[in-house]
Wavefront OBJ file of the C-alpha trace (Angstrom):
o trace
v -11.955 -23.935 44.717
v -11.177 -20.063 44.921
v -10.374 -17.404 42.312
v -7.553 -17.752 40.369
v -5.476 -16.036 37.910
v -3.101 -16.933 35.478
v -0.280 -15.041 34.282
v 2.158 -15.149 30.770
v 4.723 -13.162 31.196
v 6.290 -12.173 28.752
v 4.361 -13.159 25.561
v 7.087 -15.304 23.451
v 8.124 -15.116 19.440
v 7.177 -11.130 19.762
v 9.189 -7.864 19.962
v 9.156 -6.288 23.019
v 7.464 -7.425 26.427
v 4.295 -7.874 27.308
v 2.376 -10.389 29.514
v -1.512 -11.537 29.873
v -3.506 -12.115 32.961
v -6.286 -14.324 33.225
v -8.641 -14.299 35.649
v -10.582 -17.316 36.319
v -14.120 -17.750 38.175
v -14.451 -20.527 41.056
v -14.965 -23.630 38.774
v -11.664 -22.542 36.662
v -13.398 -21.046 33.973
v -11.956 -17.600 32.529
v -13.659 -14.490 33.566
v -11.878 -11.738 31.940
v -8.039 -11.390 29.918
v -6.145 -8.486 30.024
v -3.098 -7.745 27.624
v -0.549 -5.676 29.567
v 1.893 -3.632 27.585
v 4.425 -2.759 30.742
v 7.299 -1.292 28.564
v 7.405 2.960 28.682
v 8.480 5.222 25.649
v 9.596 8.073 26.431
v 10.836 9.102 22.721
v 8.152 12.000 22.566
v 9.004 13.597 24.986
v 12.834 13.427 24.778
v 13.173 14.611 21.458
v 11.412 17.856 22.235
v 14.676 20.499 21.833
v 15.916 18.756 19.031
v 16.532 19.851 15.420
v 13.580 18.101 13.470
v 16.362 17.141 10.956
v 17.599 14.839 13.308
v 14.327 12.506 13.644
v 14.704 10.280 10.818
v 17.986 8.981 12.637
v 17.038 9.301 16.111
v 13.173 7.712 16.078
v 14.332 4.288 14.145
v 16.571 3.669 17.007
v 13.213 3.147 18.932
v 13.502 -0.536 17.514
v 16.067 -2.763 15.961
v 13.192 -4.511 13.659
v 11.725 -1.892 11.498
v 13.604 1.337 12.048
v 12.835 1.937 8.409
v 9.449 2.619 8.907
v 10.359 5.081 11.234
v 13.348 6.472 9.132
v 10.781 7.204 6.440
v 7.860 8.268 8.549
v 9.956 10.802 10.088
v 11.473 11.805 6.681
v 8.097 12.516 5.260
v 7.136 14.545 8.335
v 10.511 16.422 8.105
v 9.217 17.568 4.479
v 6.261 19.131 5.394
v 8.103 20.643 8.591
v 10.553 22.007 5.778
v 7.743 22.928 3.313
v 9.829 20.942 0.884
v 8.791 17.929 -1.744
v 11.225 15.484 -2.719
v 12.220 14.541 -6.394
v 10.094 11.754 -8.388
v 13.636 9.681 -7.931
v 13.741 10.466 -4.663
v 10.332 8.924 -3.699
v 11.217 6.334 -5.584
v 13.987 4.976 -3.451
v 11.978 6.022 -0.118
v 9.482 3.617 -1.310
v 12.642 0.728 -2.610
v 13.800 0.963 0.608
v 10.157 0.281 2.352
v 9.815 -2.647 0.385
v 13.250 -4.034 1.460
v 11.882 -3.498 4.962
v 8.217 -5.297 4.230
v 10.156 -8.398 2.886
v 12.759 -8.853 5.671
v 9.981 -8.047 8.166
v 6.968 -10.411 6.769
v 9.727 -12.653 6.154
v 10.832 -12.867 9.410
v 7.704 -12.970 11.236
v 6.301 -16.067 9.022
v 9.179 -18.180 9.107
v 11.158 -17.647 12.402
v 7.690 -16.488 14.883
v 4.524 -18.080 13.327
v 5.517 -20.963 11.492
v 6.782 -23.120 14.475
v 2.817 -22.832 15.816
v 1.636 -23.648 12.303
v 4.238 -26.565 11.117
v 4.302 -28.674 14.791
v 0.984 -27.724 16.814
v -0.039 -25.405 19.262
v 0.441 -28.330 21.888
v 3.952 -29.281 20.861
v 6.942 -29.267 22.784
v 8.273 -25.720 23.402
v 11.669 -27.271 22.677
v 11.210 -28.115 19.370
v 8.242 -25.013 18.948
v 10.640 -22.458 17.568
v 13.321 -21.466 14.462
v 15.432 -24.358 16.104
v 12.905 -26.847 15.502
v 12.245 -25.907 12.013
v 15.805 -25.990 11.118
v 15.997 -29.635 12.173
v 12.602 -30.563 10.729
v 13.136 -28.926 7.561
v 16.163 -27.436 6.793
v 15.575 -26.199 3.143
v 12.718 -24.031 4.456
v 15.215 -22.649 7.296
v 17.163 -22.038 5.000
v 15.182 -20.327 2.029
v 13.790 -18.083 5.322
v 17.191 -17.398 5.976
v 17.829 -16.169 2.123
v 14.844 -14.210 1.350
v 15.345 -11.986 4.464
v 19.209 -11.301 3.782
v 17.470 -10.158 0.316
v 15.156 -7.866 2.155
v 18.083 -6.265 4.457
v 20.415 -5.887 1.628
v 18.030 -3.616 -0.384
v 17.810 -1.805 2.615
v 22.167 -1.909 2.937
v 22.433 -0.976 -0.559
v 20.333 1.903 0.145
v 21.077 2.817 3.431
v 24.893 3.859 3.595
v 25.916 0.073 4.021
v 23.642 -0.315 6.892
v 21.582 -3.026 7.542
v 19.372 -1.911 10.942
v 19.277 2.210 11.426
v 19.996 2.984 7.620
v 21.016 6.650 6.685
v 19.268 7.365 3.625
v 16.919 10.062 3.737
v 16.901 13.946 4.554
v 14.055 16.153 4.234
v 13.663 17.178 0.592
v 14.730 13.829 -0.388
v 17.933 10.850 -0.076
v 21.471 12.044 0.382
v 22.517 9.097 -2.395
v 21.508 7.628 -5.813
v 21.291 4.034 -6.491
v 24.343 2.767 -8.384
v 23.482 0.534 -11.837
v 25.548 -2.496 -9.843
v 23.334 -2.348 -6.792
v 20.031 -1.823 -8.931
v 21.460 -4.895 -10.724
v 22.124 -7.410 -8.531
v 18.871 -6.474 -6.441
v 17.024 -7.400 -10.154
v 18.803 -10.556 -10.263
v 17.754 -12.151 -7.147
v 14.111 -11.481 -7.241
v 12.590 -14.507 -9.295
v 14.488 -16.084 -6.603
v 13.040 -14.663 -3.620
v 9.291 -14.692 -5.628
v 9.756 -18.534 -5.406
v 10.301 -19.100 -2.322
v 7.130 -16.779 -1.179
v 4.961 -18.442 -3.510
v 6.230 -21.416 -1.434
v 5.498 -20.119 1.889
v 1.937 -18.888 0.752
v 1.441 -22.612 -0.047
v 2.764 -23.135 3.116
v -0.044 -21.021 4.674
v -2.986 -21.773 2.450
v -2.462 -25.696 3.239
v -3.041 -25.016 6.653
v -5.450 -22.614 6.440
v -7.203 -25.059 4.405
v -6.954 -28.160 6.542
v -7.851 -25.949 9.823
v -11.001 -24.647 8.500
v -12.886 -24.134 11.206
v -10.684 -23.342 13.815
v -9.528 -20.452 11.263
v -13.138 -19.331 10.959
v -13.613 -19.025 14.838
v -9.901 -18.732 16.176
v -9.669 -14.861 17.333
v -12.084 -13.958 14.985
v -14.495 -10.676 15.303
v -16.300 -7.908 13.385
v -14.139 -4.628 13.335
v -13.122 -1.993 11.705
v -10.176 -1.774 9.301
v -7.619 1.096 8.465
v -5.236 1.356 5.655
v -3.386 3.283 3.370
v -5.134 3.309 -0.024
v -3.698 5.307 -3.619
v -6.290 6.962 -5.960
v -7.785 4.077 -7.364
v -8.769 1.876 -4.070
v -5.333 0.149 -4.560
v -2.928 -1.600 -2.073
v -0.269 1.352 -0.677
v 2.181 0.936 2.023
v 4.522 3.887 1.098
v 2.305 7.065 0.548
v -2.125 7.768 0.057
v -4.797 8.648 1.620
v -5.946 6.556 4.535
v -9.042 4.779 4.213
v -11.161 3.117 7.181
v -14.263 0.201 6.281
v -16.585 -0.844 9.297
v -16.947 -4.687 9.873
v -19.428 -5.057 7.025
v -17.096 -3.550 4.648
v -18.819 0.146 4.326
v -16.856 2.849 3.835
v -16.318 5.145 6.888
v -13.638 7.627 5.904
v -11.010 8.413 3.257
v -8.792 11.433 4.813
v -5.484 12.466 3.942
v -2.660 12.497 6.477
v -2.696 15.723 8.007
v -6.202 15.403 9.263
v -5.635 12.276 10.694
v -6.350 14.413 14.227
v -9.987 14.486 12.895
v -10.475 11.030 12.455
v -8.161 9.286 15.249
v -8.274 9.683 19.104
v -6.755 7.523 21.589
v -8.119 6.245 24.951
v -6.322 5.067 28.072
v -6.664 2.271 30.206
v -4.858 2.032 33.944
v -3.328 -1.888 33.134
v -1.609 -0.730 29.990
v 1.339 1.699 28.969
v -0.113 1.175 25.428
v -2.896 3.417 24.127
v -5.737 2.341 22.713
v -6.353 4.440 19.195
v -9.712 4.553 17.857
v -11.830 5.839 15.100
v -13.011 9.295 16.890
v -16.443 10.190 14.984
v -17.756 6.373 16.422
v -16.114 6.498 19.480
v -14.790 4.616 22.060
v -14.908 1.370 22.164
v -16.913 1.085 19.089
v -14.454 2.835 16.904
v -11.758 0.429 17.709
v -9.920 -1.147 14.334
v -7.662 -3.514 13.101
v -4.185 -2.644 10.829
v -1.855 -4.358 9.237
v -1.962 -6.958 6.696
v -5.336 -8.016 7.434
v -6.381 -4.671 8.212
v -5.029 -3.197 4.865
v -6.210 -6.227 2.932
v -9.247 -5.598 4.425
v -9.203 -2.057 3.054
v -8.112 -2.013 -0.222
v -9.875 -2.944 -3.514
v -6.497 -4.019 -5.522
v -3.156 -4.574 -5.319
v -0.897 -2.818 -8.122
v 1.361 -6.096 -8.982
v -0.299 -9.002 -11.049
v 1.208 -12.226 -8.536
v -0.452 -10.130 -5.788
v -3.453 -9.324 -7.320
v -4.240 -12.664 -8.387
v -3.479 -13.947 -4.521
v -5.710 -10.986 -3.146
v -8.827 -11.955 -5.024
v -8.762 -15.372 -3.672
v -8.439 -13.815 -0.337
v -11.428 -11.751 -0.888
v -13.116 -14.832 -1.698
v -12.953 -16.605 1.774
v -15.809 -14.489 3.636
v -17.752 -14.085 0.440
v -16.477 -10.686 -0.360
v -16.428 -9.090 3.182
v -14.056 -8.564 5.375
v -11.799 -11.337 6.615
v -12.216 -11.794 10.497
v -10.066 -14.722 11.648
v -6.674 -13.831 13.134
v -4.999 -16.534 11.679
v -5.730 -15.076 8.269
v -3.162 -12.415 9.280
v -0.269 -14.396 8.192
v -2.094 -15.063 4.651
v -2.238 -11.226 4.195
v 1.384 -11.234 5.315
v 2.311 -13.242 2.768
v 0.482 -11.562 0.440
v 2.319 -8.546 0.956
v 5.376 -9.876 0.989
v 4.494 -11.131 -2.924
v 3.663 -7.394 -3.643
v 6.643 -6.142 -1.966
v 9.201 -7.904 -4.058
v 7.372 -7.039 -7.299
v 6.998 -3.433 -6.660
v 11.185 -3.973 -6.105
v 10.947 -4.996 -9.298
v 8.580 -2.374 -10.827
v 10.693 0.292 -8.809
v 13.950 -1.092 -9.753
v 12.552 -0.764 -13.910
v 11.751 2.847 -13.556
v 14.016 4.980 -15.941
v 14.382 7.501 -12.787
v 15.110 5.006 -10.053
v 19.110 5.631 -10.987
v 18.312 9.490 -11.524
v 20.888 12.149 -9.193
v 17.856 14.289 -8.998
v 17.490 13.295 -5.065
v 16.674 16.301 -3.012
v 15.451 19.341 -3.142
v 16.885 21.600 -0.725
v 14.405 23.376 2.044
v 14.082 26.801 1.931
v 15.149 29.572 4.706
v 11.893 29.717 6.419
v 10.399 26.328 7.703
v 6.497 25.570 7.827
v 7.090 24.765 11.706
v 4.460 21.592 11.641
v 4.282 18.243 9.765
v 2.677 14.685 9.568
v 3.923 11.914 7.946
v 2.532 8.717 7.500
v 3.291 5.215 6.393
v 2.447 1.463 6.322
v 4.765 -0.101 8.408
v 4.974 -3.339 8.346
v 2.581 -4.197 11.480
v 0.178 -1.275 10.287
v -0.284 2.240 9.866
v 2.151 4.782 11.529
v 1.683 8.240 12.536
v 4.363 11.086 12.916
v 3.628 14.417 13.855
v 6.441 16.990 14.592
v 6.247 20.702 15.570
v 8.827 23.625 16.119
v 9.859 26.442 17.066
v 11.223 29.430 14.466
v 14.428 27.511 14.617
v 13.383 24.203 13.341
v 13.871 22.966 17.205
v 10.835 20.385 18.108
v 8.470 21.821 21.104
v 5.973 19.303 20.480
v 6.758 15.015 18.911
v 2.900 12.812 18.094
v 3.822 9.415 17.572
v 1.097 6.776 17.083
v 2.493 3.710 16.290
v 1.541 0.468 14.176
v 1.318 -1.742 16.895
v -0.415 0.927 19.047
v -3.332 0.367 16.423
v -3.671 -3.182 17.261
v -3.959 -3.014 21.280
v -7.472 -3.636 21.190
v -7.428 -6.011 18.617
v -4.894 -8.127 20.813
v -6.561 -7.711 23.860
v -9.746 -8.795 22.582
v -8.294 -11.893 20.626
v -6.284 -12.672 23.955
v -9.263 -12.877 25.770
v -11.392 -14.759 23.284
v -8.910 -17.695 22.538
v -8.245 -18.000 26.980
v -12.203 -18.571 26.928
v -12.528 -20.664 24.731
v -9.234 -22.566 25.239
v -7.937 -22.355 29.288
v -9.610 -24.584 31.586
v -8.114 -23.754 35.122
v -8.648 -27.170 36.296
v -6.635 -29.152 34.166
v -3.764 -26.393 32.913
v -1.469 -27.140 30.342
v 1.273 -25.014 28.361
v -0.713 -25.910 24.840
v -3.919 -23.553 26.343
v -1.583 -20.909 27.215
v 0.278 -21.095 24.042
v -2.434 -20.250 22.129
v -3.542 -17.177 23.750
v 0.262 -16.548 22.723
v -0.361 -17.606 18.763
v -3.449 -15.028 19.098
v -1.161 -12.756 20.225
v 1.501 -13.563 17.712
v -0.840 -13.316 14.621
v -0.490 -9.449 14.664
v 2.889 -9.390 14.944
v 3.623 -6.982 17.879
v 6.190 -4.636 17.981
v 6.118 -3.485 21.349
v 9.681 -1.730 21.546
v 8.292 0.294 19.106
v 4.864 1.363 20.641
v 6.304 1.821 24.049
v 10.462 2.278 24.516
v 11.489 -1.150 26.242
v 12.149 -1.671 29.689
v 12.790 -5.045 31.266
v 13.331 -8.882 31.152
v 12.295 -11.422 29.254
v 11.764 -14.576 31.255
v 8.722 -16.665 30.688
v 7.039 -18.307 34.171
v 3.255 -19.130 33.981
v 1.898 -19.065 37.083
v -1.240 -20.173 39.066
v -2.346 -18.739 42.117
v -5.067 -18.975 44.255
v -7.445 -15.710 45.957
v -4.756 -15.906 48.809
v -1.889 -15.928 47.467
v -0.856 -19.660 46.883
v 1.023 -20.890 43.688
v -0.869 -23.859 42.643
v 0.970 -24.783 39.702
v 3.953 -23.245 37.650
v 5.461 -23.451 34.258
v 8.371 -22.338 33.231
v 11.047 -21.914 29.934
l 1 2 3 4 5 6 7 8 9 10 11 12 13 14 15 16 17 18 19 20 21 22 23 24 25 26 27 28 29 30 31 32 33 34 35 36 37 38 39 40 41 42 43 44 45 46 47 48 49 50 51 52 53 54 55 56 57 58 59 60 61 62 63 64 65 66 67 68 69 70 71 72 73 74 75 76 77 78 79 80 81 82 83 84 85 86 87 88 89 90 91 92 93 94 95 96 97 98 99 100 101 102 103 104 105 106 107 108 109 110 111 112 113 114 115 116 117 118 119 120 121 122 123 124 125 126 127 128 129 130 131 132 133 134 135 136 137 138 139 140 141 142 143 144 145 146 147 148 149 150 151 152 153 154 155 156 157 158 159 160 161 162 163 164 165 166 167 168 169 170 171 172 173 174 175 176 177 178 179 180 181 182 183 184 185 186 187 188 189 190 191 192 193 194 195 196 197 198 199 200 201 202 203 204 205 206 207 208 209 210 211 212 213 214 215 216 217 218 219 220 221 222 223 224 225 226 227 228 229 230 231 232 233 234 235 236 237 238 239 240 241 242 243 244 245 246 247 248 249 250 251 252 253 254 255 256 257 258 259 260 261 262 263 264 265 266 267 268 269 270 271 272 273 274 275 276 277 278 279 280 281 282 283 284 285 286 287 288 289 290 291 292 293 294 295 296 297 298 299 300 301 302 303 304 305 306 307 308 309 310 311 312 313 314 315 316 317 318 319 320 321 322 323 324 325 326 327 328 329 330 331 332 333 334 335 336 337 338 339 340 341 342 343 344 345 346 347 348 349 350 351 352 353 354 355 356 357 358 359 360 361 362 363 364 365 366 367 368 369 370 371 372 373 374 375 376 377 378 379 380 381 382 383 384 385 386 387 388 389 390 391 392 393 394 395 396 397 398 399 400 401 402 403 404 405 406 407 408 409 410 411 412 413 414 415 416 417 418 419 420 421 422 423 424 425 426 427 428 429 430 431 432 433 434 435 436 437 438 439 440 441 442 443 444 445 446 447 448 449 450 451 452 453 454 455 456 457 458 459 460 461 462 463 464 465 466 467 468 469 470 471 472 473 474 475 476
């Protein structure tokens, strides 16, 4: 039997496109995986001429799934361009409106992309493998997933000029609105609500963690580095710190704040990938690789500010003994996690005296600092904006590195580890394939976001043989 190779294309329940190739030895046995990011962004190099006012509004539209992130990213970069620092109250909604965006986002992911794989099976039928299938299986969990994410997009309407994707909200100096007492009030109401049914899906998550013990030990799971945002005390932040980076034993690499990040992150470039490949510069490359994200961060931090969370994140800590957590799959634990601190930070944001202050911006003075960084924990991980100008505030230079970005090694590797273990050539099947997708799926890529997307999005699986003939096909 020759050489073969295998291709996905495009990884499903993601954003963006992507595919995997895996290249099998003569007795069908896989050789080597490669995770191919074929979308291009161009959204660098296109906003170069443009007023650096305008980037809060014009980077979000990079993705339709967390433009927030990127809305405040760029707004925090935009200070430091203006030489400008927002209002307590200001800050304060910045950070209400991230948390509406960590809720929908986490939300969505768990429920509508990873639950299918966790609720039926990695082997069952791709027809009833999706949102569809949970809706008929269980229709209270569809929808209580349904619910909690409205809750996470209206925080972000409320705030956002009545806009639920691409929300206009912040300038640099600050928020061009405050929060009204109705909107602060009905976003109070709903929250024991929403904490329920989280509480719910951690269950949810734990149970099969639990039951799938060992194949959550081993499935995608490796020594790495982490990276995360951290506040002054060690604790959980996914709005504003320092960012902190542990090796795979836990150890302490580097605490730095944003505007050094140049010191402390390069990024290397493969020829099979659009996507870069960041890493952790004084180790090098590859050894300097790391992981972000929920499992990343959790990985990271020594607290969580919010008691529910808290108490959640020490039994995390708990299931490699203290170190850090290694298994993919432990990714949508952390997610959930997250999601817990996100709606009680709504709730600790939304009981702040200043949260309905008018004190939102503070105007920029005449002559701009010409340079800034701004950085934030999106949703999928740690997000890096760097703007530069000219005399007249127009861009000359745009840095973006973004969450996903973080995680291309992380995915490739996982990729490759599951296809060894899992794909045997020989005797094919969609259930093998599928869960080089679920290793895939466990960091949640957003690929629109780390690239600009290009493209289609059919799915064929192919095998074919050293000279070209297709042995087998699948298809959806």
């Amino acid at each position: 039997m020759s050489a073969q190779k295998l291709t996905i294309e495009p990884v499903t329940r993601i954003e963006g496109h992507a595919r995997v190739t895996i290249h099998l030895n003569d007795q069908g046995k896989v050789e080597q995986t490669f995770f191919h990011v074929d979308e291009f962004r161009g959204l660098e190099k296109f906003s170069e001429g443009r007023p650096y006012f305008e980037m809060p509004q014009i980077t979000q539209r990079i993705c339709g799934i967390c433009p927030v992130s990127h809305h405040l990213a760029a707004a925090k970069a935009c200070d430091r361009v203006a030489g400008v620092e927002p209002p307590r109250p200001a800050k304060l909604l910045r950070e209400l409106l991230h948390m509406g965006q960590i809720v929908q986002s986490h939300g969505m992911h768990f429920f509508h992309l990873a639950a299918p794989d966790l609720l039926f099976g990695f082997d069952a039928d791709p027809a009833i493998r999706n949102v569809v299938g949970i809706i008929q299986a269980n229709p209270t969990l569809a929808l209580q997933a349904v619910n909690l994410r409205r809750y996470g997009q209206q925080v972000i309407e409320r705030l956002g000029g009545g806009k639920r994707v691409h929300p206009n909200l912040t300038v640099p100096g600050g928020v061009n609105a405050p929060l009204s007492p109705k909107d602060r009030e009905e976003m109070l109401a709903e929250l024991p609500t929403m904490i329920d049914i989280v509480k719910g899906a951690i269950g949810i998550s734990k149970d099969y963690l639990s039951k799938n013990k060992d194949l959550a030990a081993s499935f995608a799971s490796f020594p790495s580095n982490y990276m995360g945002l951290v506040d002054n005390e060690g604790g959980l932040q996914l709005y504003d710190g320092e960012i902190r980076v542990r090796d795979a034993t836990g150890k302490l690499l580097a605490q730095f704040k944003p505007i050094d990040y140049r010191e402390y992150v390069a990024e290397h470039v493969e020829p099979w990938s659009f996507l870069k490949f960041p890493y952790y510069r004084k180790i090098g490359w590859p050894q300097g690789a790391y992981r972000v994200g929920p499992l990343g961060r959790l990985n990271v931090v020594d607290k969580i500010g919010t008691p529910l969370a808290n108490e959640e994140f020490k039994v995390f800590r708990t299931i490699n003994g203290g170190k850090p957590v290694e298994g993919s799959l432990y990714y949508h634990y952390a997610r959930l996690i997250e999601t817990l601190y996100g709606l009680e930070r709504i709730d600790q944001l939304l009981s702040d005296p200043d949260i309905l202050s008018e004190d939102v911006r503070t105007f920029p003075p005449a002559k701009l600092a010409a340079h800034g960084v701004g950085i934030i924990e999106a949703p999928r991980g740690t997000l890096f904006h760097e703007y530069t100008t000219d005399e007249n505030g127009l861009l000359t230079k745009v840095n973006l590195i973004v969450a996903t970005g973080n995680n291309n090694w992380a995915m490739h590797k996982s990729a490759g580890m599951v296809a060894k273990e899992f794909v045997d050539g020989k005797k094919l099947t969609e259930g093998m394939l599928n869960r080089v997708e679920v290793a895939i799926r466990c960091y949640d890529p957003c690929l629109s976001c780390s690239t600009h997307a290009l493209g289609q999005m059919p799915l064929e699986v192919t095998l074919v043989a050293a000279d070209g003939t297709v042995l087998d096909c699948l298809s959806r």
